[in-house]
C-alpha positions in Angstrom: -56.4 -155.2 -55.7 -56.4 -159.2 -55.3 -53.0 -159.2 -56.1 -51.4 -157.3 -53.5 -53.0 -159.8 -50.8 -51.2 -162.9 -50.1 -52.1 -166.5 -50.9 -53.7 -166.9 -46.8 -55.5 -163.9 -46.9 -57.4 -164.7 -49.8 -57.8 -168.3 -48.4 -59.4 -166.3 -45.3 -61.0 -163.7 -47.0 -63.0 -166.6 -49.3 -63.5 -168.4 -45.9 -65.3 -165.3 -44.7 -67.6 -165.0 -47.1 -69.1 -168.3 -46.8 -72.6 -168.0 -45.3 -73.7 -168.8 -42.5 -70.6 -166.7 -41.5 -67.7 -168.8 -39.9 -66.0 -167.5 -36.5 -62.6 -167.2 -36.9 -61.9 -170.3 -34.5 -63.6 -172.0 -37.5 -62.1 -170.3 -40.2 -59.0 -171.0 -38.4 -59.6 -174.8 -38.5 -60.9 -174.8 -41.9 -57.5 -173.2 -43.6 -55.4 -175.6 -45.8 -52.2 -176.4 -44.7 -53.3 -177.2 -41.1 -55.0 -174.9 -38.3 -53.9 -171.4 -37.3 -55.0 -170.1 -34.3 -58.4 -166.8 -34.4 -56.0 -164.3 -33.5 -53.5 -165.3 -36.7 -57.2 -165.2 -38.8 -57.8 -162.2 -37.4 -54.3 -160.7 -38.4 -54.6 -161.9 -41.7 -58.4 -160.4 -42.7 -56.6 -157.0 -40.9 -53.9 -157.3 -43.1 -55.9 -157.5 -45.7 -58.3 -154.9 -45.0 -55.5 -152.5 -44.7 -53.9 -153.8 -48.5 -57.4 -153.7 -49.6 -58.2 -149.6 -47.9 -61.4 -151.4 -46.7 -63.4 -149.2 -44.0 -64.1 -152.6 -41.7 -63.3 -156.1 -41.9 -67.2 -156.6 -43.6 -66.3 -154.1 -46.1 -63.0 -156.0 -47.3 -65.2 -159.2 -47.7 -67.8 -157.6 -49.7 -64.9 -156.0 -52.0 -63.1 -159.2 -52.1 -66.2 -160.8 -53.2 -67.1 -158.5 -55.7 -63.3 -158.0 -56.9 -63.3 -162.3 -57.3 -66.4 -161.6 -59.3 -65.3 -159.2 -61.9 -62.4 -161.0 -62.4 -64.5 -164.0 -63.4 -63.9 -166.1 -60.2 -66.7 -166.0 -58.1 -67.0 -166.8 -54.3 -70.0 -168.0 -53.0 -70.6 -164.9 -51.7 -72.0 -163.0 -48.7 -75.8 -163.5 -48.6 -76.6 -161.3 -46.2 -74.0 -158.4 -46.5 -75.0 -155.0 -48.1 -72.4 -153.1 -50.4 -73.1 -149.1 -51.2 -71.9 -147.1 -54.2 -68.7 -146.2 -52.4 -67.5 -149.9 -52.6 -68.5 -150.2 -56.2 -66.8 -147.1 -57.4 -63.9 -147.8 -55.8 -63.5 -151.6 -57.2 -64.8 -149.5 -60.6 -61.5 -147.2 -60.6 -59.4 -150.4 -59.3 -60.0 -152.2 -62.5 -59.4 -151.4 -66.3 -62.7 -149.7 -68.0 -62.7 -152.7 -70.1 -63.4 -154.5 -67.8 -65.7 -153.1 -65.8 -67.9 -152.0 -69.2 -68.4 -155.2 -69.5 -69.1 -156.8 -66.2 -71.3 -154.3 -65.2 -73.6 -155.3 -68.3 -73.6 -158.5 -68.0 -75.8 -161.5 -67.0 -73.6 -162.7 -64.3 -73.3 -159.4 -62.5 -77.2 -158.9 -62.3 -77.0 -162.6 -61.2 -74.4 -162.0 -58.8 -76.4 -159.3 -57.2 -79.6 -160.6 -57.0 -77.9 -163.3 -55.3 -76.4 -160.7 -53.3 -79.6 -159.1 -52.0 -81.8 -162.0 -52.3 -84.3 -163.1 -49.3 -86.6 -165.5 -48.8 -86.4 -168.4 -51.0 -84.3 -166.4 -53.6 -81.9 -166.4 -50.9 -82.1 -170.8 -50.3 -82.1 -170.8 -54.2 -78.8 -168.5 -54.2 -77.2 -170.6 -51.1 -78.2 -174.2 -51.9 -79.2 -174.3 -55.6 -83.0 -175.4 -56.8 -83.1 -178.6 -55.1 -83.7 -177.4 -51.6 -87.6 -177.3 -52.8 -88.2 -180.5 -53.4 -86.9 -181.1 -49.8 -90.1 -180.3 -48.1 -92.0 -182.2 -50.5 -90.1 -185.6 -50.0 -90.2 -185.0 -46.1 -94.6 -185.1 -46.3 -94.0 -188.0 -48.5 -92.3 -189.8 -46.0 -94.7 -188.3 -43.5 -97.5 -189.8 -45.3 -95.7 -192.8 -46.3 -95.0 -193.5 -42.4 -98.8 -192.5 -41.3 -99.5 -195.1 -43.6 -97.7 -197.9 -42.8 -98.6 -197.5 -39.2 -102.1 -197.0 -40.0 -101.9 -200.4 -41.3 -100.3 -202.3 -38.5 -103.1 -200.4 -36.1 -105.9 -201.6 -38.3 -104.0 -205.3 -38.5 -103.6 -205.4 -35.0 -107.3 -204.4 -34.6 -108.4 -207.3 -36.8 -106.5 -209.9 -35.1 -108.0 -208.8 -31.9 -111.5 -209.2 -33.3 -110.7 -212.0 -34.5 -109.4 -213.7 -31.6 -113.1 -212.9 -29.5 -115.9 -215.1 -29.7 -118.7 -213.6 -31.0 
């Protein structure tokens, strides 16, 4: 399946996937080798659908995802795409049963799909990694840190003014 599409329609099939997804003006900036225009994106991710026998554009990114998966090369993946039965039989019969025995058992398939479906902070975990927890926590920290400091400089401020009057 991957190898019938073309060195550019993979590049713009793995551009699609990326989450949030890119419009094809971006897509079309991103590519290496300089910038093609949307429509030219737009012809490849057709062309590709069509090599693929995708229903829709979505669909061939979801297999494309899935098919990079399999074959041990992961995209990041479409976070917020679903994929039915129909898409994983047909990637199933694409593939040797060797293959797919083995991926469908393994860790990084039930990985790759609760990446897949994930929501809520399974879904920031999935996108950005662990780290994007402590985020919140260093931003009160600095919060707090910041209230502090100017709480100081208030009550400094204070003192030297009742300092200054004569009692």
């Amino acid at each position: 399946m991957l190898g019938s599409l073309s060195p550019r329609q993979i590049e713009v099939l793995e551009l699609k996937s990326r989450r949030p997804t890119p419009s094809n003006k971006e897509i079309g900036r991103s590519v290496s080798g300089g910038a093609i225009s949307p429509s030219m994106v737009e012809k490849h991710l057709t062309r590709a659908k069509v090599k693929m026998g995708a229903v829709s554009i979505d669909d061939a990114v979801i297999e494309f995802v899935m098919a990079r998966a399999l074959v041990k090369d992961p995209t990041c993946g479409p976070a917020d795409l679903e994929f039915g039965d129909a898409v994983v039989e047909k990637l199933a019969r694409a593939l040797p049963a060797n293959v797919t025995s083995e991926f469908w058992t393994s860790a990084e398939f039930k990985e790759f799909v609760r990446d897949l479906r994930a929501t809520g902070p399974k879904a920031w975990d999935a996108q950005y990694g662990r780290w994007w927890r402590i985020a919140p926590i260093l931003l009160i920290a600095l919060i707090a840190l910041v209230l502090a400091g100017s709480s100081l400089v208030v009550a400094n401020a204070l003192d030297e003014r009742h300092s200054e009057q004569p009692s």
